[in-house]
FILUM-43650 format. One record per residue (C-alpha): residue in one letter; y, x, z. Coordinates in steps of 0.02 Angstrom, whole numbers, padded with zeros to 5 digits, always signed. Layout:
N
aYXZ;...
! end
This chain:
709
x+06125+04824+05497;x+06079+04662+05400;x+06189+04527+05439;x+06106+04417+05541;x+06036+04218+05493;x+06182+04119+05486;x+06110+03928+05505;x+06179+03753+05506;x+06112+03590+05591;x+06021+03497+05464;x+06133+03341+05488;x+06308+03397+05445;x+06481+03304+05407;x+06510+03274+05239;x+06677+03327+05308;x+06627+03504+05332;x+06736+03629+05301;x+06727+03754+05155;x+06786+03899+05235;x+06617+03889+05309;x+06489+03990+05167;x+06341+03885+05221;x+06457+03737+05188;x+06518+03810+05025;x+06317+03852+04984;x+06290+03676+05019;x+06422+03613+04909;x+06336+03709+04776;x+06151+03658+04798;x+06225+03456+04773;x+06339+03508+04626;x+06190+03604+04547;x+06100+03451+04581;x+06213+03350+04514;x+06211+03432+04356;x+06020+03435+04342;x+06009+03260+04336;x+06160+03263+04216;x+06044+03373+04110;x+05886+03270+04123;x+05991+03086+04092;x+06050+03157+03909;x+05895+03204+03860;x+05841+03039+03939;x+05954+02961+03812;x+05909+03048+03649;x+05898+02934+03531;x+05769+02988+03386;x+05752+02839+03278;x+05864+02911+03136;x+05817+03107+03141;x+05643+03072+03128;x+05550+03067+02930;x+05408+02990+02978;x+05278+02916+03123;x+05215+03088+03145;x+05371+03180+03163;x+05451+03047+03292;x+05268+03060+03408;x+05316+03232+03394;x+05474+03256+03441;x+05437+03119+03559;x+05309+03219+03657;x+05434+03379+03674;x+05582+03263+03740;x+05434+03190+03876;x+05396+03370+03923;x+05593+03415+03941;x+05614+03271+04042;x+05467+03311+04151;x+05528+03494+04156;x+05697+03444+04219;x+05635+03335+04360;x+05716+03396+04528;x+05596+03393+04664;x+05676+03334+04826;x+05572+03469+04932;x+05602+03622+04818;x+05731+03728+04832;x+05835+03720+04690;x+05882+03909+04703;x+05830+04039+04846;x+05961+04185+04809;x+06141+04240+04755;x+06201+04409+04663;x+06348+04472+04694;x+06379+04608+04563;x+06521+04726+04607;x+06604+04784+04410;x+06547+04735+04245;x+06445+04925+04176;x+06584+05017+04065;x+06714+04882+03943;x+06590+04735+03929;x+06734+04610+03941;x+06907+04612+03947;x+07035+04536+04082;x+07052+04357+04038;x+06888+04322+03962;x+06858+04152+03892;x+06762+04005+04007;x+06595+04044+03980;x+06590+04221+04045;x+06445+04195+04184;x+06339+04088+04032;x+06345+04278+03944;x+06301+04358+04071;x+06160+04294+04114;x+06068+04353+03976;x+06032+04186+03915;x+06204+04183+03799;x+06228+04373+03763;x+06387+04457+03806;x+06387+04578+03965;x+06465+04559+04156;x+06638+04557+04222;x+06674+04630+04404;x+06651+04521+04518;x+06518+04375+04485;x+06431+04292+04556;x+06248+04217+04507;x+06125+04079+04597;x+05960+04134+04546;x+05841+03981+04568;x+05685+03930+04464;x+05771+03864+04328;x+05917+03859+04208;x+06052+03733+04242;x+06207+03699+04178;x+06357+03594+04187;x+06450+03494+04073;x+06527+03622+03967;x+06372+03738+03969;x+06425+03835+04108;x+06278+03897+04203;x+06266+03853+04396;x+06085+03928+04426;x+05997+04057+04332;x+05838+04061+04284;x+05721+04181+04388;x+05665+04257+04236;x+05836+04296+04161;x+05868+04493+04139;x+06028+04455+04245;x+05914+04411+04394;x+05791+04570+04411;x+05917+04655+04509;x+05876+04495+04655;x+05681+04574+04645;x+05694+04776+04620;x+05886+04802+04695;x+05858+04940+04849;x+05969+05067+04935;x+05897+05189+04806;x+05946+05092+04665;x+06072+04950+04705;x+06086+04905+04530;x+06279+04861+04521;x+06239+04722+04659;x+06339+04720+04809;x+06290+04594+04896;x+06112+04489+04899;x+06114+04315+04997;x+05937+04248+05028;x+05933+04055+05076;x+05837+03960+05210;x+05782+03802+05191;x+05693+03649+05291;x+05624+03528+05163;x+05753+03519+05030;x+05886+03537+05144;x+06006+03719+05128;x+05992+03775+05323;x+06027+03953+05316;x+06092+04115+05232;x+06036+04319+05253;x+06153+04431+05163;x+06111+04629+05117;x+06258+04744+05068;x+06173+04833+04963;x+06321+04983+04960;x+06276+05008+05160;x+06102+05094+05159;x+06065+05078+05317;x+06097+04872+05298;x+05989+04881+05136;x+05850+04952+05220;x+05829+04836+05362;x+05678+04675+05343;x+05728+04522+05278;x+05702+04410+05412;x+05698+04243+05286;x+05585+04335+05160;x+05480+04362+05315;x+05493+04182+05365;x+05461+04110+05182;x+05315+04228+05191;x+05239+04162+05351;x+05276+03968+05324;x+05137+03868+05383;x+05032+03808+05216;x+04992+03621+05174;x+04944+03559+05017;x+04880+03640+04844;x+04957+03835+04822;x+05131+03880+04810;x+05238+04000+04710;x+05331+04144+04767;x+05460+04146+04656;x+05571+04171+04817;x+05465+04315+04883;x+05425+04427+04729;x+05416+04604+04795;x+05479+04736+04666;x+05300+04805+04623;x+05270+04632+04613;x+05409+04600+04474;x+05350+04773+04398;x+05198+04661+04339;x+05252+04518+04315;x+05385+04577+04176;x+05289+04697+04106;x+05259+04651+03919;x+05169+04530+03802;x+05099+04657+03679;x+04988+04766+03834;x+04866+04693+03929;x+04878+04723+04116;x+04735+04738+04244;x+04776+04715+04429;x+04670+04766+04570;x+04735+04680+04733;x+04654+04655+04904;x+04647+04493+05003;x+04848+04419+05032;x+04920+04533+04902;x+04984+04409+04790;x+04892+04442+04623;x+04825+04265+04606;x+05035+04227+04614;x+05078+04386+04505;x+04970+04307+04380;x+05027+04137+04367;x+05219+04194+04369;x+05191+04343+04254;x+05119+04193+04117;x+05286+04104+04185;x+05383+04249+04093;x+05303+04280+03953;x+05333+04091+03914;x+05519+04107+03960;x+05512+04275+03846;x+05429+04231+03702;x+05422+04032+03713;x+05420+03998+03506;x+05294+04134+03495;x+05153+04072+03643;x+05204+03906+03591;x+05115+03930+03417;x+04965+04045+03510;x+04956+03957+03672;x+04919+04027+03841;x+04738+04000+03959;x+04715+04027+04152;x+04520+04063+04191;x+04480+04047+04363;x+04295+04079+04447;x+04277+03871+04503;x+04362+03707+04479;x+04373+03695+04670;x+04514+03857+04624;x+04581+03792+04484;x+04637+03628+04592;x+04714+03738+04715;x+04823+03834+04595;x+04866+03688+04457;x+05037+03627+04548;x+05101+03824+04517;x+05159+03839+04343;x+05219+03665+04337;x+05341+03683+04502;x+05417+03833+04388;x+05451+03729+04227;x+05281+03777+04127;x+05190+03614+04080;x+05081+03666+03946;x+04961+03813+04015;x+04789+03763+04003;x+04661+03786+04155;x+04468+03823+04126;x+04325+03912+04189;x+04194+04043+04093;x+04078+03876+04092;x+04217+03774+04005;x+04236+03899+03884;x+04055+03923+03820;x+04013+03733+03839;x+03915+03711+03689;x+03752+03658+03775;x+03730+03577+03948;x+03687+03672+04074;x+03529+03604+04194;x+03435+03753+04229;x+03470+03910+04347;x+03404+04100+04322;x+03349+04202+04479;x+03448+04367+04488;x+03337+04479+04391;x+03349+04375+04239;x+03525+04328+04252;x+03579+04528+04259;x+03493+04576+04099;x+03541+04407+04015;x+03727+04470+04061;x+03698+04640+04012;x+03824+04678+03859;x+03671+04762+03759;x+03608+04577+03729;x+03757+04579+03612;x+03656+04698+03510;x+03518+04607+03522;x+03596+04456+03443;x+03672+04539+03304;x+03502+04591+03266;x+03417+04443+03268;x+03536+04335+03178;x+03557+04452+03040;x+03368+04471+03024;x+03378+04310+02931;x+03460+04397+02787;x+03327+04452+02638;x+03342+04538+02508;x+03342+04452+02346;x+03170+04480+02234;x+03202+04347+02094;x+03351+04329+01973;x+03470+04180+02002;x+03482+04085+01800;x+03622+03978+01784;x+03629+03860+01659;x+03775+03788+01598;x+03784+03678+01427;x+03662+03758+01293;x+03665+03929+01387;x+03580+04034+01502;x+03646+04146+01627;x+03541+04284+01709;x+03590+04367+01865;x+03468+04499+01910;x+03393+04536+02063;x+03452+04711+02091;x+03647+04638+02050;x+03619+04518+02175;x+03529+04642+02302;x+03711+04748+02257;x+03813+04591+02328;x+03717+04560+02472;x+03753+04734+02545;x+03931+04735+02499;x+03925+04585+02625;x+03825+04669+02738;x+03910+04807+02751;x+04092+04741+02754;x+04022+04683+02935;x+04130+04489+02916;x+04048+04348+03003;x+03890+04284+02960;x+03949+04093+02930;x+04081+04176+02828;x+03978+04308+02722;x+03879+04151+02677;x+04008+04061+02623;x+04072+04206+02502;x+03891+04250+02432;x+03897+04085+02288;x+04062+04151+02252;x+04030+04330+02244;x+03857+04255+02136;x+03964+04139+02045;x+04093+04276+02014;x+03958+04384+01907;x+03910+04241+01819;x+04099+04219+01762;x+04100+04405+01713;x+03936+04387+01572;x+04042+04245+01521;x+04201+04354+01509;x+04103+04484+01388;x+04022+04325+01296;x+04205+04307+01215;x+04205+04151+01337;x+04381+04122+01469;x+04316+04048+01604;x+04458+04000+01755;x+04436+03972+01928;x+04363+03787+01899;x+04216+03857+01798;x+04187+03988+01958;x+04209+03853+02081;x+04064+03740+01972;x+03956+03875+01982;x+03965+03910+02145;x+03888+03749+02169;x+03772+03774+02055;x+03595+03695+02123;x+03507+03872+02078;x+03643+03976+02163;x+03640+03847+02325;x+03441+03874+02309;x+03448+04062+02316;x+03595+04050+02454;x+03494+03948+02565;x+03330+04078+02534;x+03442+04243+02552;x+03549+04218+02681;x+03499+04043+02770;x+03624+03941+02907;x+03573+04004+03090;x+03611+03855+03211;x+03652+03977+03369;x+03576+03874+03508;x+03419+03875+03409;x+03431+04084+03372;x+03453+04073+03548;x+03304+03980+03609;x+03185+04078+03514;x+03238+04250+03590;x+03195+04166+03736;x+03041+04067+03698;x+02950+04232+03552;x+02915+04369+03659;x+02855+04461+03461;x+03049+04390+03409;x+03111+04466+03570;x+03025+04654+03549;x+03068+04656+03385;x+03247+04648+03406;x+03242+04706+03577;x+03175+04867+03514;x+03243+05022+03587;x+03390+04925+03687;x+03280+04833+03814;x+03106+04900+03913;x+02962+04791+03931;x+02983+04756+04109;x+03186+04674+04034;x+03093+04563+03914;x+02979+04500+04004;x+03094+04449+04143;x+03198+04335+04029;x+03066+04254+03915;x+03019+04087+03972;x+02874+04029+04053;x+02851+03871+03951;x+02903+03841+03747;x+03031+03728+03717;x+03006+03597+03598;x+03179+03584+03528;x+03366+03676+03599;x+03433+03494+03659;x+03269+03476+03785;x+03305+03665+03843;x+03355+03686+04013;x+03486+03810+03979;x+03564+03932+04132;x+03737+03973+04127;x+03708+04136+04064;x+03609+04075+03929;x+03776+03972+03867;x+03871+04134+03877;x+03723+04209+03750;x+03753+04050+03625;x+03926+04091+03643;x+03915+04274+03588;x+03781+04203+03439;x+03923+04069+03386;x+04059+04177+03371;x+03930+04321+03275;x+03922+04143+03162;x+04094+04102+03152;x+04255+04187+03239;x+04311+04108+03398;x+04501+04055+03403;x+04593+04172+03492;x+04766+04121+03607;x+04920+04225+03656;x+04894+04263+03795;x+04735+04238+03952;x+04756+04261+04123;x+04584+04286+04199;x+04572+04289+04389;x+04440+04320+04502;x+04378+04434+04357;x+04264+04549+04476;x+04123+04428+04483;x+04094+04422+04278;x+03950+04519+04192;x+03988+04621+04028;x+03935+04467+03903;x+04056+04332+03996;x+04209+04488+03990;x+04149+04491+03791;x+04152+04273+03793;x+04334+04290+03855;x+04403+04428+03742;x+04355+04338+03599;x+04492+04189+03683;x+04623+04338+03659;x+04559+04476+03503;x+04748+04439+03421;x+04831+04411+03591;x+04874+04495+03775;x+04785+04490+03927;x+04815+04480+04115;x+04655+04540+04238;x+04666+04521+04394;x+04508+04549+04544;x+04469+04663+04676;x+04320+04769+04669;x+04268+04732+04845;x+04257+04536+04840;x+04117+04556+04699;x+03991+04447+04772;x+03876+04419+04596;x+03730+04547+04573;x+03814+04596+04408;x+03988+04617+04490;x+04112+04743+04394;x+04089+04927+04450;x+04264+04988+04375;x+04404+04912+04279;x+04402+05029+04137;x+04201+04947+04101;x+04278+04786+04125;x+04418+04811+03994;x+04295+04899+03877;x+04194+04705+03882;x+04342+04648+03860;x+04381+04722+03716;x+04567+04786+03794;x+04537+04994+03820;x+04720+05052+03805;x+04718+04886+03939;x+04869+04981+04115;x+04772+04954+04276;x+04915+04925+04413;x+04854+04920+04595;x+04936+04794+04748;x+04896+04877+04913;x+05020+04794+05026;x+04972+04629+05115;x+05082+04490+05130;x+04960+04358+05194;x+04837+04421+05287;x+04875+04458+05462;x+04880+04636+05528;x+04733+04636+05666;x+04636+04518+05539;x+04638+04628+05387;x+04592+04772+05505;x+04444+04681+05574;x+04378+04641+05389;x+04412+04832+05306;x+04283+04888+05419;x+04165+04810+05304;x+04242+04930+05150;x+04143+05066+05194;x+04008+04992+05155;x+04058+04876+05007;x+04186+04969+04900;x+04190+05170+04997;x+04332+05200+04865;x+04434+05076+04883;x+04613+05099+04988;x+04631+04952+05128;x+04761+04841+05122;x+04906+04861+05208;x+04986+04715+05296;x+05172+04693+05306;x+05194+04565+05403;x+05269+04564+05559;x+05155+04441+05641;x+05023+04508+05702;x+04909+04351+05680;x+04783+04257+05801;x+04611+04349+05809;x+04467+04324+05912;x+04294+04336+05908;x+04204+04200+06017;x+04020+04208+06059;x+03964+04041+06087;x+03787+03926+06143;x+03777+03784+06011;x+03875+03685+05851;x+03993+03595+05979;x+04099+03763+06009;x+04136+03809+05822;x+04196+03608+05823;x+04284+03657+05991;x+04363+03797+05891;x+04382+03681+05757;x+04505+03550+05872;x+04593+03697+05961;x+04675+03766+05780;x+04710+03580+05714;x+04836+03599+05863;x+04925+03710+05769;x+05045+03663+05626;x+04977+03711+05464;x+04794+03687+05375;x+04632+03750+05453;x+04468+03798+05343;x+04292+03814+05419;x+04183+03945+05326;x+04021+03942+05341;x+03850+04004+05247;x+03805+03861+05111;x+03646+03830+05215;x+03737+03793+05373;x+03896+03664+05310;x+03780+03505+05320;x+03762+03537+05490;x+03926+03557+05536;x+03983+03404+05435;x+03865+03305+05548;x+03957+03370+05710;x+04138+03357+05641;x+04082+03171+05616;x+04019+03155+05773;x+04174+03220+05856;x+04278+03099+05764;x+04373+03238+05656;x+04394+03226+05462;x+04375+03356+05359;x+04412+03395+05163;x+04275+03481+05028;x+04349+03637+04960;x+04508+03594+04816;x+04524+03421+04914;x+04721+03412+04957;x+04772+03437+05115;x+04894+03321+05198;x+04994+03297+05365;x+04836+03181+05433;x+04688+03292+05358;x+04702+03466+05371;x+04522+03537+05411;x+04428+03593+05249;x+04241+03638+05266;x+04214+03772+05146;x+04027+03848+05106;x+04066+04026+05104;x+04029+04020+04889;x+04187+03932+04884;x+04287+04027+04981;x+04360+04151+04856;x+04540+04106+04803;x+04555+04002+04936;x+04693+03999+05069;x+04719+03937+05255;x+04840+03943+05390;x+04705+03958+05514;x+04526+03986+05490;x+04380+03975+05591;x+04212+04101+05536;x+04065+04011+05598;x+03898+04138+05596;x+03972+04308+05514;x+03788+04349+05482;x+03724+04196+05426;x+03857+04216+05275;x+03772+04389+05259;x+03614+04317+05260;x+03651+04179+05136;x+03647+04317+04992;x+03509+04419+04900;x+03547+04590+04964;x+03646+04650+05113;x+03803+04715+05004;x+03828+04559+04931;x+03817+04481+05097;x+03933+04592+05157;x+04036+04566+04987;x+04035+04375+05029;x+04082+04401+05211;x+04235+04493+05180;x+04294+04376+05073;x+04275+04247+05204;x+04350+04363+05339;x+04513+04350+05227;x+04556+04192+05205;x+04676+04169+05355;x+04853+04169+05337;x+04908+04162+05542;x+04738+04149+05648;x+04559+04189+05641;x+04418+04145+05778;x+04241+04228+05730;x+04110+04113+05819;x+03929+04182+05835;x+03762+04139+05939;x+03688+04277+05835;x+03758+04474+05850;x+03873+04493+05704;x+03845+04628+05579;x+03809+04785+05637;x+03953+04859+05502;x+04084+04766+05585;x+04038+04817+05778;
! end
């Protein structure tokens, strides 16, 4: 059997003895501590006034000594490491007897070298070391700590023992050890992991660097070079996967992402507040956070499309539809460009020129930069009538002609600057523009839905829809290419149409991406129908699709409750599978009026931990009124919890990402209701069913769904 929980009160002696291994742990945690600070007060007392060359070297360096220090900061509440290896011999003659201090440092795969029999490693969420560069915690993401994730009674991987730590606060309170050479102990539930799993939830999201399960690490260490895709029910971690599998690649290839630079996308900012305090609690300072909105930006957005229009608008063939019209611009030439230059004449005919324009053409480069190679490519002809002339022209002379007022005069009439917004707007606003380029790719009954009802007078006084920014984006980049980063993490990725997958693989053509959704919480009327369509927007086909089916924090009799739905929503998909021991709080309550879902309300808030009400958008006003009336405070959705305030009202849009210890369901089909078809009602409502980590009460005047009787 496992050994059982060994725990110690919270207040002990300094006195305590060592013989004692929680005392001994403890010992460790405040030398480890101890050395952290150690770490953080020399780089607190760098001194860069004579290694810098100038102002913006020193502002520099300055900035990546503030991030170290900021990186190093110990947090009082956060356990400085959560596990111990025990590895029983060092594999074949990796060291010697005797081996210099500094064996452990090798080990570790941070210094090289291999493992002697014998030692011993605290894996925690950082490096630290002590004075002589000895480490005393290793690094989650360290080679020599994958064995703390994927180590079973299958595969022990040399480790003979595995100690898990409890903790209250800060403080070290207990120990769970696994032989891993006893199969029958290795097989038994970790009571801590369980615990850690199950811990009441205040505040913005956690990581579970502590709790990675080994299908879990599979993903997260997978490599930089493949793009990953992970489809994951409600509670199965991906949102966490994610974030930690960007944590690795940093720690694996820091100089490289460094350069590139990494992106999280998430579907709302509400989401994005929720999961900001991640990355930094693991060391990583410098991710960037954004939305699809953020990243097509280029015009405001005041207006809104109904359904029909926003579907085609999303519709990947608009990309072809673009292409087309932009390029349209291009003519062929019909005059000769004559260059004059001193006391001669140069003569470029038309049919040379027509030659260089399909060249470009066909080479299929950017329009922006096509256009800026056609006075060279012009410029370049001219140079060779010059070169037959006896003349020897260099680079200057081609450069001068380039700027030539008669070869900037038959630029500007051959292939003319396109302003995107504006290429844009009059797809939109020329139904002749639109069926012209529209030909073939989109019926009548398409273009007629997205044409506007009124002309514009200019792009700035348009009242552009979101998906009309995703269209400018797709123009701008056919204009110019779009920078493209290391590596993206997209979340929530189920709710994107084709044209806003296409806006964020152009944020990763060079790099890596990592997808991560579930089919069945689509609740857009463009939601993705597969993964492989999804990666094909994307622009990732040879993208791995990995699938999480085992629920960590969903309770059992909730997630049961909410798969009936699945039938109905996603008949393919495999129901998640909850692992948790705790069966969770579930009832459903049928009740008169508003004052029982605030009765409901009350009767959680009893409970340690956060409570969210859900309701359909229509309905939240109302209940803000009563929860003010009853004297009880509650947060908008992102809002921080605290200790004082723990009820969020959360209009069921909102609710995706989104995490609470308890959760009360006011009006299941109301939420159904709320949406323009019944299977993205029942899209939304499963979502919502989901979002409890310990309880769930389902309050309802009306019947519920019919699907979920």
């Amino acid at each position: 059997m496992r050994e059982q929980i060994r725990r110690h009160p919270l207040s002990a002696p300094a006195h305590e003895p060592l013989d004692d291994p929680l005392a001994r742990e403890r010992s460790h945690l405040a030398a480890s501590r101890a050395a952290l600070r150690a770490m953080r007060e020399d780089v607190e007392s760098l001194d860069i006034r004579d290694v810098t060359a100038n102002w913006v070297n020193a502002e520099v360096l300055s900035r990546q000594i503030d991030e170290r220090i900021k990186a190093l900061a110990d947090l009082s509440d956060t356990p400085l490491f959560f596990g111990r290896l025990d590895y029983q011999h060092a594999p074949g003659a990796a060291r010697a007897e005797g081996a210099p201090k500094g064996a452990a440092r090798s080990a570790s795969g941070e210094g090289g070298g291999g493992r002697r029999e014998g030692e011993r490693f605290y894996i925690g969420r950082r490096h630290v070391h002590d004075a002589d560069g000895d480490p005393m915690v290793i690094d989650w993401r360290a080679p020599v700590s994958q064995p703390f994730y994927r180590a079973s009674k299958k595969d022990p991987m040399d480790i003979g023992l595995r100690r898990r730590f409890g903790y209250t606060g800060g403080d070290l309170t207990a120990y769970e050890d696994e032989h891993l050479s006893d199969p029958a102990e290795a097989a038994a539930t970790s009571k801590l992991l369980q615990q850690e799993i199950e811990r009441p939830r205040v505040g913005p999201m956690r990581d579970i660097v502590a709790t990675i399960q080994p299908e879990q690490d599979e993903i997260v260490r997978s490599g930089l070079s493949g793009t990953v895709c992970v489809q994951g029910g409600p509670g199965t971690g991906k949102t966490a996967v994610g974030l930690h599998r960007v944590a690795y690649l940093l720690y694996a290839h820091r100089e490289r992402l460094a350069r590139t630079g990494t992106l999280v996308i998430g579907p709302n900012r509400s989401f994005l507040h929720y999961i900001e305090q991640v990355l930094p609690a693991l060391g990583e300072l410098t991710v960037q956070q954004a939305t699809v909105d953020d990243l097509v930006a280029h015009v405001e957005v005041r207006g809104t499309d109904d359904a029909a229009a926003a579907v085609v608008k999303g519709d990947a063939r608009m990309a072809e539809v673009l292409r087309r019209a932009l390029y349209s611009h291009v003519t062929m030439p019909t005059e000769p460009v004559v260059v004059v230059r001193g006391s001669r004449r140069w003569r470029i005919p038309a049919y040379e020129l027509a030659d260089i324009v399909g060249e470009l053409l066909a080479r299929e480069i950017r329009y922006g930069a096509a256009r800026e190679a056609l006075p060279q490519r012009i410029a370049h002809a001219v140079l060779v009538q010059m070169e037959r002339s006896g003349e020897a022209p260099d680079d200057r002379v081609q450069d001068a002609v380039a700027r030539n007022s008669a070869v900037k005069a038959a630029v500007k009439e051959i292939w003319p600057a396109v302003d995107p917004a504006k290429l844009v707007l009059r797809l939109l606003t020329d139904a002749d523009f639109l069926a012209e380029h529209a030909e073939g790719i989109l019926d009548e009954d398409e273009r007629k839905t997205i044409l506007w009802a009124r002309p514009v007078r200019s792009a700035k006084a348009a009242k552009w829809s979101a998906a009309d920014a995703v269209l400018i984006d797709e123009a701008t980049d056919l204009v110019r290419r779009t920078h493209s980063l290391g590596h993206v993490v997209l979340d929530e990725a189920q709710d994107l149409s084709p044209m806003q997958y296409r806006a964020v693989g152009r944020r990763c053509t060079t790099g890596s991406a990592t997808v991560l959704g579930d089919l069945a919480q689509g609740t857009t009327p463009w939601a993705t129908r597969s993964w492989d369509e999804a990666l094909a927007h994307l622009g990732k086909h040879d993208g791995v699709i990995e699938e999480l089916t085992a629920g960590f924090r969903v309770p059992t009799d909730v997630i049961t409750y909410a798969s009936r739905l699945l039938p109905h929503i996603a008949p393919g998909l495999a129901p998640v599978a909850s692992v948790r021991e705790n069966p969770g709080f579930f009832e459903v309550r049928a009740i008169a009026e508003t004052s029982d879902v605030v009765a409901a309300c009350a009767e959680l808030l009893r409970n340690e931990g956060s409570t969210g009400l859900i309701a359909a958008d229509a309905r939240v006003p109302a209940l803000a009124e009563a929860l003010a009336a009853a004297g009880i405070t509650c947060l908008a959705p992102g809002e921080e919890t605290t200790q004082d305030t723990r009820l969020t009202l959360v209009p069921a849009s909102l609710a995706k990402g989104l995490e609470y210890d308890y959760v009360v369901l006011d009006e299941p089909q109301a939420v159904v209701d709320g949406e323009p078809d019944e299977r993205t009602g029942l899209r939304r409502l499963y979502v919502a069913l989901t979002r409890a980590v310990s309880g769930l009460v389902v309050t309802h005047s009306a019947p519920v769904p019919a699907q979920l009787a």
